[in-house]
TIMI-226248 format. One record per residue (C-alpha): z, x, y. Coordinates in steps of 0.1 Angstrom, whole numbers, plus 5000, padded with zeros to 4 digits. Example, Ala and Ser with C-alpha at 12.3 -4.5 7.8 and 13.67 -1.06 7.14 Angstrom:
<pakols>
507851234955
507151374989
</pakols>
This chain:
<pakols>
176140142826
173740402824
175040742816
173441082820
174141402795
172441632814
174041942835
171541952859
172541612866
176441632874
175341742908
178041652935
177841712972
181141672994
180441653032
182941623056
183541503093
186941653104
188541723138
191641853132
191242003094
192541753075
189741563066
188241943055
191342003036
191041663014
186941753012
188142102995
190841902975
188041692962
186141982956
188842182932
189041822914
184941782911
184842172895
187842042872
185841792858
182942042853
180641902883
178642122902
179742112930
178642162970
180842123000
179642183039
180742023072
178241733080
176541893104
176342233091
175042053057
170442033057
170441613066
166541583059
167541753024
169841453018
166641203006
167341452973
170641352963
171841162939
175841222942
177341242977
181341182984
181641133022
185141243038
185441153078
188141143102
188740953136
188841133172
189140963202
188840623208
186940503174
184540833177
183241003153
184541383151
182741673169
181041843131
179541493124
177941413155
174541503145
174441413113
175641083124
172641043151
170541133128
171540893103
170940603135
167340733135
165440353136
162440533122
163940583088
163340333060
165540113051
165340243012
165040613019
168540703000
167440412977
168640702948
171540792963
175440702952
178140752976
181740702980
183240693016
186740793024
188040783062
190840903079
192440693108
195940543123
196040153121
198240183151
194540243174
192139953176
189240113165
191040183130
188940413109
185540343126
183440633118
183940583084
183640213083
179940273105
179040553082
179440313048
177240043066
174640263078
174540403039
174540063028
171539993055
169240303041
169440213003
172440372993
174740222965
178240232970
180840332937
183640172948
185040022979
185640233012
188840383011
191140423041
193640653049
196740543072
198840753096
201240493096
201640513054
205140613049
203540893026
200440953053
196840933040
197941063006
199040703001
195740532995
193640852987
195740912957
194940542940
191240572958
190840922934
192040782905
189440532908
186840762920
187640962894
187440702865
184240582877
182240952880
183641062842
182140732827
179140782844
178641152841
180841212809
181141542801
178841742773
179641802737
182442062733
183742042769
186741942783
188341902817
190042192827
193842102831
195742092862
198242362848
195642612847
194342832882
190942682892
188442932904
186242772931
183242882908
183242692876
180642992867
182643272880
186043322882
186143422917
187643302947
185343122983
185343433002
185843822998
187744093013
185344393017
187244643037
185244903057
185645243049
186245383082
188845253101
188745103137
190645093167
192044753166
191944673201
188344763205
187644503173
185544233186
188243923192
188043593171
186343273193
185443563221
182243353228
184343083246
185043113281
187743283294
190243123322
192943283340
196543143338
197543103376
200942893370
202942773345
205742583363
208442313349
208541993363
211141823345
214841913353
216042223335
219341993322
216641733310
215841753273
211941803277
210342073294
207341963308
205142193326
202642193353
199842433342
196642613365
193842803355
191442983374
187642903360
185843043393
184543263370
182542993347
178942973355
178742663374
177642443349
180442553321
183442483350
181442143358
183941823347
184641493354
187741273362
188641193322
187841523309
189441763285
190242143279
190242253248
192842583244
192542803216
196442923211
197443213193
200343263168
203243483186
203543833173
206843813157
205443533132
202343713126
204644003121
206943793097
204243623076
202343953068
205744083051
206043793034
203043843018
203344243015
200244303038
202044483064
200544833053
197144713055
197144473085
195144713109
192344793089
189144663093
186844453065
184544193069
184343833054
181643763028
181143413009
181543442972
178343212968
176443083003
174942802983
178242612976
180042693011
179842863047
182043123062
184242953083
183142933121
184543133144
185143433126
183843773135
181944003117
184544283118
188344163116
191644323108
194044093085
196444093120
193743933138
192643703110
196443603113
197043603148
193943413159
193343193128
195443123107
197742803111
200842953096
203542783114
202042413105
203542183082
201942273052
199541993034
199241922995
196642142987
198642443001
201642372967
198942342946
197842692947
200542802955
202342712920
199142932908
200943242927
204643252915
205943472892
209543272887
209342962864
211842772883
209442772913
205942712892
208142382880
208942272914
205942312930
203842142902
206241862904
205541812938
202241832935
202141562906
201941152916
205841112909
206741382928
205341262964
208941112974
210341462969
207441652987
207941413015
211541493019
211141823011
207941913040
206641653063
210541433067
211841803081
208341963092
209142223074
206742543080
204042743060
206743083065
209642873053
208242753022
206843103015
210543223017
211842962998
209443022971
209443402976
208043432939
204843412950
202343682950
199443532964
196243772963
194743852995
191443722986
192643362989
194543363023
191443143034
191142893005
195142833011
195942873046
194942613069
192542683102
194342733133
193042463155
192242393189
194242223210
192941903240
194141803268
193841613294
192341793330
195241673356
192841713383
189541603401
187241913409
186641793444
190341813454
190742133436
187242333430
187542593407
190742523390
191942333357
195342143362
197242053328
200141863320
201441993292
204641873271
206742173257
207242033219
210342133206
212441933182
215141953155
215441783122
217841813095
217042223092
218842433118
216042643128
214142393160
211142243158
208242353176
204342303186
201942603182
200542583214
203042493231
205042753224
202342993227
201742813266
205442823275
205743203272
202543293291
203343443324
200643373358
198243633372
198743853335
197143643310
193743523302
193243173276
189843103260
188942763269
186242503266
185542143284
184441843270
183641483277
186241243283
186540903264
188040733295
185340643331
185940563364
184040233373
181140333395
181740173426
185140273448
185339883460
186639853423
190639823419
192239993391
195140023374
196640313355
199140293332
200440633320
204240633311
205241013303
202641293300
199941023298
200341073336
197741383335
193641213331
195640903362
196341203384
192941303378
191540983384
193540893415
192741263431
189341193424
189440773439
191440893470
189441193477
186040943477
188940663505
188840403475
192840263484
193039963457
194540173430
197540093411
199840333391
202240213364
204340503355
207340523333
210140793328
213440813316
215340893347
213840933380
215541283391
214841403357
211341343347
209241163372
206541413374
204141433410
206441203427
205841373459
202341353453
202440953447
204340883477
202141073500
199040843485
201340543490
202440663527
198840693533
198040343520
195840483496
197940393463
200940153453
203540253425
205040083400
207940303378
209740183351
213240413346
213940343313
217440523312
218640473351
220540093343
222239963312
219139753298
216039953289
212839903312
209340013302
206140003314
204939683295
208139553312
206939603350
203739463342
204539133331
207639163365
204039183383
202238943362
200238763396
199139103405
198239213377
196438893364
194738883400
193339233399
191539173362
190238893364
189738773401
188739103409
187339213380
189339553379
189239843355
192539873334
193740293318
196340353293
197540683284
199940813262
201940873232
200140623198
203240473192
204140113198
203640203240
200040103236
200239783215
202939673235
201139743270
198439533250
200439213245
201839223278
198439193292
197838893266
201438773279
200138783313
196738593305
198438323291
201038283315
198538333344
195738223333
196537933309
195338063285
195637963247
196538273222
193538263209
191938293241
193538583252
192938773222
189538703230
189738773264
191439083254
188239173232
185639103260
187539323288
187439623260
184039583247
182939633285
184839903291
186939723314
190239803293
189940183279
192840363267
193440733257
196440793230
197841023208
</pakols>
């Protein structure tokens, strides 16, 4: 193997597709290891990254995760198009090395696909792989940090023999802080606080370019004795310009939630910034060649706002978020927990310690109260507050200007007293109609109507997977298509069986037929999957006779793969149909869209 001795040579790029921040936060893990080992290092979202500059590299590690129904996430879109371009060579990254990690669930169908596309299109242009593509699981019992830790090492072993460190160098230990300049010892970003102070209400908001929807009810629709609260959320977008509030049946807003004062209030003592949370600084990269300021910031912030509008601090806390923070505390008893559970034989413990109890970002900050962290790396440790989807309840020709959402309250306990909850839930559940504003945006669904109304469908949407049917049938109905069938499931029906009135007015009008599966109203369970195969003729008439459309929606747990087999069940029971068959058959009605699901 050919080795190079040269500096100029241990050039490494790290570009990242992430939708959620995960895949950024394993990119910037990456990153701190690639500066350990005395690379030179670069890391940029893939479409913020110069693509025509990438016929110049010689060292790329590729880090994508998977939205949607196989998709690629929204920061790689472009770089991904242009990589399709059919004009390009196929040896134009003929000098390029590369190592592709993705991030998927294997419980989805399309398991990892943008980073299984983006290694063959690499492969396609020249490229030369270093090892094989690595594949992060959901469904590990230690998440993705159970194959990316092995897929490192390797990684890892491969780069050092081929770029071995100079003469009189060494790799920097992981015992010892790691500035994100091997150069300087310097952190990403600076502080620079502006000598005269600001009102802090007239500072410029962070994400103020989105649009701006008022919240015109937020109403419960489960039963307050029932264990969920689920509510029925409107927001006024009559205000949009007409092509902004423009969506389709399948579509999704996108809410931007805010952490609730208290917390903000709460985390800032923690940290001993109280005293200097309303002044005003702005953000500045330590070096713009090796990263960006992070989007969505404003020019002029105070550290409240930063907080309040940015930072995730209520979210389970990820790997990379011990490791610094064993940089940070001043008591040795902490510094020696926090490295063990940073360390490969420490996973089991940092898995029962964080993700088994979702414990929070504030929680581990005051169990490790030690720590001093220094204001100028809030944003290297604290994760991005992201943006929340969900599906539009509602067709825009039964209800023009207006957003409908079906929103789940999350709220859980595990073995720590204090409850569970979701960021922007919470955040939602305390906003009060006709008094609040919430930044929104739309975007495309994943999931079509068929184009004609003379097509039958059925939807299947046990739970809150009930919003993008409602959609969909206001939208069918409101066009007189009438050969729509809903397969809904709930645990009790005077509990949680939300629009009923709404369904049996479509029924009454003979523009819809229900099926509802009451898990919890009888002594043996019934399911969704269960009412299908009770309607197995139907059902088997309606896809294949007929050629109907078929929707799932809901939670990614095993509802989806078991709505799967009992449409398989139903082929071969029906349709006489071999096993082999129906998984084929299976195949065809997806790969024409004919079968599209929608989980999370």
């Amino acid at each position: 193997m050919q080795k190079s001795n040269n500096l100029n040579n241990r050039q490494l790029l790290v570009l990242y597709g992430s939708q959620t921040g995960y895949a950024q936060d394993i990119a910037e893990r990456i990153e701190r290891q690639a500066r350990r080992r005395l690379f030179k290092t670069r890391l940029f979202s893939m479409d913020s990254y110069d693509r025509t500059n990438l016929i110049n590299e010689e060292l790329v590690i590729f880090i994508c995760s998977t939205t949607g129904q196989g998709d690629e996430p929204d920061n790689m879109r472009k770089f991904w198009k242009f990589l399709l371009r059919k004009n390009l060579p196929n040896d134009i990254l003929n000098q390029l090395k590369f190592a592709v990690f993705g991030l998927g669930d294997s419980s989805y169908v399309r398991y990892n696909w943008p980073a299984k596309k983006l290694f063959k299109r690499l492969i396609q242009l020249g490229a030369q792989s270093l090892l094989p593509r690595g594949e992060g699981d959901d469904q590990h019992y230690l998440g993705v940090d159970g194959t990316l830790d092995p897929w490192l090492e390797e990684l890892w072993k491969i780069l050092m023999e081929k770029y071995p460190l100079l003469p009189n160098t060494e790799v920097i230990p992981d015992d010892v802080l790691l500035y994100p300049s091997i150069y300087r010892k310097i952190s990403s970003y600076r502080i620079q606080f502006i000598d005269h102070n600001l009102d802090s209400d007239k500072v410029k908001p962070i994400k103020s370019d989105h649009l701006i929807a008022h919240l015109v009810k937020n109403t419960r629709i489960t039963a307050y004795d029932h264990f969920q609260d689920v509510r029925h959320i409107e927001l006024d977008i009559s205000d949009f310009n007409e092509s902004d509030a423009n969506f389709n049946p399948g579509d999704v807003a996108i809410l931007f939630p805010k952490n609730l004062s208290e917390e903000v209030d709460e985390f800032l003592e923690l940290l001993n910034l109280s005293d200097t949370a309303d002044d005003t600084f702005i953000l500045l990269p330590n070096d713009e060649k090796d990263r960006e300021v992070p989007p969505g910031l404003d020019s002029i912030l105070t550290l409240r706002k930063l907080v309040e509008n940015y930072l995730d601090i209520s979210s389970t806390p990820r790997r990379s978020f011990f490791e610094f923070l064993s940089f940070f505390t001043t008591d040795e008893d902490h510094t020696e927990k926090l490295r063990e559970f940073c360390s490969a034989e420490g996973q089991d413990d940092l898995y029962a310690y964080n993700q088994r109890v979702r414990r929070t970002i504030i929680e581990v900050l005051q169990d490790f109260s030690s720590a001093k962290i220094p204001l100028e790396y809030i944003l290297d440790m604290f994760p991005k507050l992201q943006p929340r989807q969900f599906s539009i309840s509602s067709s825009m020709k039964v209800h023009p200007g207006k957003i409908h959402l079906t929103v789940a309250i999350v709220n859980y306990k595990t073995r720590l007293v204090k409850p569970r909850t979701g960021v922007c839930t919470k955040w939602l559940s305390g906003l009060e109609p006709e008094c609040c504003t919430i930044p929104v945006q739309i975007t495309r669904g994943t999931m079509k109507l068929p184009t004609s109304i003379s097509t039958p469908i059925i939807l299947i949407g046990p739970g809150t997977g009930i919003s993008v049917m409602r959609a969909f049938l206001q939208e069918r109905v409101s066009e007189g298509a009438t050969d729509n069938y809903l397969f809904f499931g709930c645990r009790k029906q005077d509990k949680d069986y939300y629009y009923k009135e709404e369904w049996e007015q479509y029924v009454k009008d003979g523009q819809l037929k229900v099926f509802v599966a009451f898990s919890r109203d009888q002594d043996r369970k019934i399911y969704v999957q269960d009412i299908l195969k009770e309607n197995a003729q139907l059902v088997w008439e309606i896809v294949h006779e007929r050629n109907g459309f078929v929707y799932v929606s809901g939670r990614a747990d095993k509802m989806p793969i078991d709505v799967m087999n009992a449409f398989k069940s139903i082929f071969i029971s029906e349709g006489a149909m071999t096993e082999e068959e129906a998984e084929k058959y299976m195949t065809l009605i997806g790969r024409t869209g004919r079968y599209q699901q929608e989980v999370w």
